[in-house]
N, C-alpha and C positions, 0 to 999 in steps of 0.2 A: 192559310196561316195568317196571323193578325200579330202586333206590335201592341198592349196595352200600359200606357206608360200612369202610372198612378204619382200625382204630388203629394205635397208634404201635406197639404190636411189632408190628402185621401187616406193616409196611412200616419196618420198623426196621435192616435191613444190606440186603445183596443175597440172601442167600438168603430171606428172609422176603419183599422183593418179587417174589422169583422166584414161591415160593406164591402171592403174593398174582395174579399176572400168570396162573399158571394158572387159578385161580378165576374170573379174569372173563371168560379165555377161553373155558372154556365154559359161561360166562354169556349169551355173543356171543347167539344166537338168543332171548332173554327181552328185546332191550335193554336191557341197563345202560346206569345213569348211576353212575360211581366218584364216589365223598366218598371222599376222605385225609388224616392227620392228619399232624404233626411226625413225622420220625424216633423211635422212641420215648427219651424225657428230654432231647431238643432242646428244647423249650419252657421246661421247668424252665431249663435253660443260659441258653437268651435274656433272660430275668427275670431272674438273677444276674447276665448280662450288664450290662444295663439298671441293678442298684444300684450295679453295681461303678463302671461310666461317674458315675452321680452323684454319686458320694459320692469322686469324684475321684482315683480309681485306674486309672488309663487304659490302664495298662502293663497292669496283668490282663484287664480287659474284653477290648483286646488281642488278648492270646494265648488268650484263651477263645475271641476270635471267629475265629483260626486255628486252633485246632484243630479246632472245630466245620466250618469250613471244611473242614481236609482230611478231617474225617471222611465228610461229603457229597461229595467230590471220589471219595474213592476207592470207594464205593459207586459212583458212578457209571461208572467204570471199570470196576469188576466186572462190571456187568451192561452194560456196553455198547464192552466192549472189541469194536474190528475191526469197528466199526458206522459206516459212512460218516458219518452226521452226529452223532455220538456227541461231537465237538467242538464244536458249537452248545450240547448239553447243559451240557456242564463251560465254557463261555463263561456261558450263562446264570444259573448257581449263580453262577456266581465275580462278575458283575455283583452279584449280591444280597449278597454277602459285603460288595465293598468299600459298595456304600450303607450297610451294616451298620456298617462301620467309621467313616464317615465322622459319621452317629448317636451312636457313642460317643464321639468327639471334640466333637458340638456336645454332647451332653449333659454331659460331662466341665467344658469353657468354664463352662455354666451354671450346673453344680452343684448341677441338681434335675432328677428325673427327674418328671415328668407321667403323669398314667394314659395320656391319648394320645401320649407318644412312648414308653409302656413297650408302647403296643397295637401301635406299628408297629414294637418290635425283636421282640415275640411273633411277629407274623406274619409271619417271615422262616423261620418252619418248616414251615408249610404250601407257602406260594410257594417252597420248595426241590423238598418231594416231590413237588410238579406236575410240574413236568419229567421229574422221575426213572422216575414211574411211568407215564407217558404212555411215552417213550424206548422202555422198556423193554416196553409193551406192544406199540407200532409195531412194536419187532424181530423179537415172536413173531409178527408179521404180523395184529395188532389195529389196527381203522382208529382208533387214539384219536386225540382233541382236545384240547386244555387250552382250561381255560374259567376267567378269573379269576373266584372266586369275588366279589369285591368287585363288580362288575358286575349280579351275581344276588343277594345278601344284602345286600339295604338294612335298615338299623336306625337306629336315632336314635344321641343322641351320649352315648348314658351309658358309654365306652369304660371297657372290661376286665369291663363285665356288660351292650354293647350291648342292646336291646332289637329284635329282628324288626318289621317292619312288613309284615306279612303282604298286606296287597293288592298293595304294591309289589312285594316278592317274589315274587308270582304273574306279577306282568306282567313282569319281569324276567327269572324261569324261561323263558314261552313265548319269550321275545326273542332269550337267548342260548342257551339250553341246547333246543330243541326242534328249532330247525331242524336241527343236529347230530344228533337223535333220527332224525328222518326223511331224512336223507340218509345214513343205515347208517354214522355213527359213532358212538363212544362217547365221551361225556364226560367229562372228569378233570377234580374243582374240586380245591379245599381245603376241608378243613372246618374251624368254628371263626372265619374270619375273614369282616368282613361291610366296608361302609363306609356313609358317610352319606349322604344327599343332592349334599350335595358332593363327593364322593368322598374322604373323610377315612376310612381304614383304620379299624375296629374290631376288638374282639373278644367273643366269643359268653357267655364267662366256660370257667372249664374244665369238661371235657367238652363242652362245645359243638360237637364234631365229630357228636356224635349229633343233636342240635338242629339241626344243618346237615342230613345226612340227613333226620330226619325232615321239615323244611319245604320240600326240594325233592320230595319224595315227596307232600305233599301239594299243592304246587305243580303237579306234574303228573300227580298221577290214576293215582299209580304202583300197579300191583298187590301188592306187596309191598315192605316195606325191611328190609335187611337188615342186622343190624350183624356183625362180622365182630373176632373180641377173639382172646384168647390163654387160653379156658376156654371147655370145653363147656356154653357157654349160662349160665342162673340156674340156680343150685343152691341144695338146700335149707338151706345155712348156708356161710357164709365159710370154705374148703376150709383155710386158714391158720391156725383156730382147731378146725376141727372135720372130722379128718382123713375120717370117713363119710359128708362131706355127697356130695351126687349128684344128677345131672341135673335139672331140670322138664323134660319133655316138651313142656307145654303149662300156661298161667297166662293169667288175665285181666287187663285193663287196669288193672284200680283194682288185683290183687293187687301186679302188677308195680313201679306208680306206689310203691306205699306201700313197698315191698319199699327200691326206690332214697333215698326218704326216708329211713328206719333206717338208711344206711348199707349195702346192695349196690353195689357200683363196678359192675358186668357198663353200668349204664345209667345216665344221666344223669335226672334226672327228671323236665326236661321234654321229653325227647324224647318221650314218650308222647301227649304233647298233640295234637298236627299230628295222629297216627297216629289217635287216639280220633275227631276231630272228621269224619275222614274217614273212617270202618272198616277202616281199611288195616291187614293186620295186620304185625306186627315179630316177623322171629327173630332169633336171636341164635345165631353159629357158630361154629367154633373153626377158624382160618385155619390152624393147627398141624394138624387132624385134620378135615381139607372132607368125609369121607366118614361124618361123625356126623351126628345125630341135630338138636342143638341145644333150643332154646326158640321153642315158637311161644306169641305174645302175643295174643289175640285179643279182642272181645267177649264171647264164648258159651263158654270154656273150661268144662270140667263140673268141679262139686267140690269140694274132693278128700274121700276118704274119710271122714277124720277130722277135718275140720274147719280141717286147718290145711295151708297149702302148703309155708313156710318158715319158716327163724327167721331175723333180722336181729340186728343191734347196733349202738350206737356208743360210746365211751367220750368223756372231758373234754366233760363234761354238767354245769354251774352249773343248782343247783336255789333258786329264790327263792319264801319260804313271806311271805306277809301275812297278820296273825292282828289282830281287831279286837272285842270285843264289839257294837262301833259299828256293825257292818255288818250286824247284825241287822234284817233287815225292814226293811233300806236302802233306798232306790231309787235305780239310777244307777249301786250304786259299782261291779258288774263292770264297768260303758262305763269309766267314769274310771280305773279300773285299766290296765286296756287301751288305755288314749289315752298311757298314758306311754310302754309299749312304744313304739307307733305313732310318739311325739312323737321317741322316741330310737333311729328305725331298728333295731329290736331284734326281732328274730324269735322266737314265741312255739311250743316244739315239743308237749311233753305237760301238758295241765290239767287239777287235780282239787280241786274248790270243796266248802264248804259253808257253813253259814248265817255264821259267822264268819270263814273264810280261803280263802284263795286258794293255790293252790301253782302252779308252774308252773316248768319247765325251758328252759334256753336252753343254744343249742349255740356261740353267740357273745354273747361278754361283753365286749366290745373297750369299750362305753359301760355295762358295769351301777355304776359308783360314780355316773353322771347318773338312772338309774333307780331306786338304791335311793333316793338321795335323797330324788327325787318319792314312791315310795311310801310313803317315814315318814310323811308327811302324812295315810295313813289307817292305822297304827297302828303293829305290829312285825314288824321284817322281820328275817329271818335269810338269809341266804345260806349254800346249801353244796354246797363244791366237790370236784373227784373224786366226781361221780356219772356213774353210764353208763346206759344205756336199752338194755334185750332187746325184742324185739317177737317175739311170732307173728301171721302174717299168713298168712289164708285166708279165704274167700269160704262165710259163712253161719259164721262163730266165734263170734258174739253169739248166735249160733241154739243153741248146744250149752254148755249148761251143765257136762256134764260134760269138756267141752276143757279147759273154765277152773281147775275143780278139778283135773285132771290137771295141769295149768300148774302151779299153784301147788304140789302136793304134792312135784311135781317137784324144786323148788328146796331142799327140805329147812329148812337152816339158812341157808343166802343171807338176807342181811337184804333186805325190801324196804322199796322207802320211799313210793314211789308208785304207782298202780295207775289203768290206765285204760283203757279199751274204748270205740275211734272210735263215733262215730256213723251211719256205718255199716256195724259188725258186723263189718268185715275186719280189726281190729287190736287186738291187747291188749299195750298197754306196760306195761312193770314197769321201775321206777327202782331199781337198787341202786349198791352202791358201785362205784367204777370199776374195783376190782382184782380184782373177783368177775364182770365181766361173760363174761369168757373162760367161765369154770367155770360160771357160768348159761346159758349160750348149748351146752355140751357135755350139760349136765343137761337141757334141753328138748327138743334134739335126741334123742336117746338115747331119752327119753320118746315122743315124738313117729314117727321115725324107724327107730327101732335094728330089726334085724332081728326081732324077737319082737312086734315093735309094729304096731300097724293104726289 
């Protein structure tokens, strides 16, 4: 049995379901179980939907939610024209529309949108492409089932970054989605949408279609999960910035893991989680081109030659330096430092200390004017913004001294500002200015990469 999770362009019109419909087809003998996401940028739509209703523009929500409607209408046409129950389909959608409409009018009344009624106008993207993609696998004469995901994905009530509750989810798996396994159907959830105990909708945060995947994969002792995007697999740099990048064949968990941290979209970062705790390994396919090769994720990946797998990036990086003589043969202040973070929901990415400072990068500053504050208390803090983070990431990089120096040579005149190598060995970030990250990220690659290179 296999996990195959399709995203929003895999199932984005009718011709992209049509691929995807053959992919699972002759999937049929592995048993599949389908994960599908929004249409792709229906999500995005429902969320503007959702400000528009609050902030009391109702006429637009509206017409956002009829367009978005007939865009799903006629999709379903496409692929299910001259289909006897091909009108239950477009009954079903069109059900989910008006509750949709009926949402933006109570939220419009109230004039505040909630993270829980912004989770249940999100999840009117996934509970569309259930149908569609079921529909349309029945026609090609696939025994599919639709299985509401809310049923199987129990999470607590932290809605728009629910949290999994993994035993419940196990037992919920075997409940809804197994019998279906053994009675020679095929599953269709959603991905990305869970609910509570009570049955109060959630959602997973984004990306969470892979998180959905991977935990029904581990749920049920699946042999592989598959994700299924619109690029051949992980590549070794962001194809948008660095026209040479190209396939991985094969990478490890922790390469992958950290790879998605820097900023790789191919994966969500906790999908990896589920997959590790159970050895299951995760490729990564290109639903455009099913006859590739992809990314296989594994434990035991070998390598790679030189020390390095990929490069990553991300840019709008706030870097916060505290400088103290005071902290000299202190005791305490790194906890106390760190407790402010902690105290102020504030995620802490690259750190590089010594006997007097602290430095440290954050990729959300939504609260750093509560944080600088607290930290004046232990001396001078500087903030500064427009910085990006390059990473190389590869498996034994702390091992090879001379990776590092090639790094660094690499960048020339790039300024840097911070420098760090995880703890363990798989990651060397380099903090520079935000408008230089492109041009650092083509400079390592090339290094690293370029055809003259090993």
């Amino acid at each position: 049995m296999i996990v195959a999770k399709f995203g929003g362009t895999s199932v984005g019109d009718a011709a992209a379901i049509t691929r995807t419909v053959g992919i699972v087809r002759a999937a049929v003998p592995r048993q599949p179980v389908v994960v599908v996401s929004a249409l792709a940028g229906a999500t995005n739509t429902l969320l503007e939907i959702a400000d528009r209703a609050g902030e009391g523009q109702l006429l637009v929500a509206i017409r956002q939610i009829e367009d978005l409607r007939d865009r799903h209408l006629q999709v379903a046409r496409e692929l299910l024209d001259g289909m006897g129950d091909g009108a239950d389909t477009l009954a079903e959608i069109g059900a989910l529309f008006d509750e949709l409409a009926h949402l933006a009018e109570a939220l419009s009344v109230l004039g505040d949108v909630t993270p829980r009624s912004r989770d249940a106008m999100a999840a009117t993207g996934e509970l569309c492409s259930v149908p569609l993609v079921t529909a349309a696998l029945q026609r090609c004469g696939v025994n599919a089932v639709p299985v509401d995901a809310r049923d199987v994905m129990r999470t607590d009530d932290r809605f728009g970054r629910a949290e999994p509750m993994i035993e419940e989810i196990q037992a919920a798996a075997q409940e809804h989605v197994l019998p279906a396994l053994k009675g020679g159907q095929v599953p269709v959830l959603g991905g990305y949408i869970g609910a509570t105990a009570t049955g109060i909708t959630t959602t997973l945060g984004r990306g969470g279609s892979d998180l959905s995947a991977a935990l029904l994969g581990a749920a049920l002792g699946a042999e592989a999960i598959e994700i299924w995007t619109d690029v051949d697999g992980i590549l070794t740099a962001d194809p948008r910035v660095v026209k040479e990048a190209r396939p991985i064949e094969e990478i490890r968990f922790d390469e992958a893991s950290e790879l998605a941290s820097f900023g790789a979209k191919v994966l969500h970062p906790s999908t990896i989680a589920p997959a590790v705790k159970k050895g299951i390994p995760v490729y990564v396919f290109n639903s455009h081109r099913p006859e590739g090769k992809g990314t296989r994720i594994t434990f035991d990946a070998p390598a790679p030659r030189n020390g390095v797998r990929a490069v990553a990036a991300k840019s709008s990086v706030v870097m916060v330096r505290v400088r103290s003589p005071r902290m000299l043969h202190a005791h305490g202040v790194l906890r106390a430092i760190f407790e402010v973070f902690e105290r102020n929901r504030t995620s802490v990415d690259v750190v590089a200390t010594s006997e007097i400072s602290v430095s440290v990068t954050l990729d959300a500053a939504e609260r750093l004017e509560a944080v600088v504050a607290e930290l004046s208390a232990f001396g001078d803090v500087t903030v500064e913004r427009n910085r990006g983070v390059v990473a190389l990431v590869g498996a034994g990089l702390g091992a090879s001294t001379p990776a590092m120096a090639r790094a660094l040579a690499a960048l020339g005149n790039v300024k840097v500002h911070m420098c760090s190598l995880s703890a363990t060995g798989i990651n060397l970030t380099i903090v520079v200015d935000g408008n230089k990250v492109n041009d650092a990220m083509r400079r390592l690659h090339g290094e690293f990469f370029g055809a003259d290179r090993a």
